[in-house]
C-alpha positions, 0 to 999 in steps of 0.5 A, a space after each residue: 562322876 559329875 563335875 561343875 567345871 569343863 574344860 576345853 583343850 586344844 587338839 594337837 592339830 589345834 596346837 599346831 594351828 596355834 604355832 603356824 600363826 604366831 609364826 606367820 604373825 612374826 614373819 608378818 611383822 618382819 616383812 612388814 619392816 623391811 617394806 615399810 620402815 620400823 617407824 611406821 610399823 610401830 605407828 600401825 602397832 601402837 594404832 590398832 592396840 589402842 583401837 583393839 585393847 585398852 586396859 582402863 576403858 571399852 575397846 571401841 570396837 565393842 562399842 559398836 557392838 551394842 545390839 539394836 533394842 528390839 533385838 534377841 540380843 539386847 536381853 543378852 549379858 553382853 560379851 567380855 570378848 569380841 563375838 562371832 556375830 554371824 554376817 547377815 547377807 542379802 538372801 538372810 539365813 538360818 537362823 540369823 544369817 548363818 
């Protein structure tokens, strides 16, 4: 039967992948007060939200995204998250730096 919807799950493995790193992401953060202080954790935290997400406006991050004019990607709908742009060394790739 064919169907207009797909949808992706994560394996178990991905699952559990998912657990470690929120934890990791907590025991981080703790670590992170003990060495550093509440205070200036939280400064980091509230800097990089603000540079990361802000509800009413364009991450800047995304800014810094928009694609050269000439480039395959300036035809693109541009993205609603951040992409896996692939990272172009000296000796280039296939087929963009892959």
């Amino acid at each position: 039967m064919a169907t207009r919807w797909k949808v992706a799950r994560l394996t178990a493995a991905g699952r559990t992948s998912q657990w470690e790193y929120a934890d990791r992401i907590v025991t981080l953060e703790k670590r992170s007060v003990q060495r550093f202080g509440a205070a200036a954790v939280a400064a980091l935290r509230a800097d990089l939200e603000r540079l990361a997400h802000d509800p009413d406006a364009v991450s800047p991050l995304m800014r810094g995204l928009d694609p050269y004019p000439a480039n395959w990607r300036a035809d693109v709908r541009p993205p609603e998250t951040l992409p896996d742009y692939p990272m172009v060394l000296h000796r280039g790739g296939f087929p963009d730096g892959r």
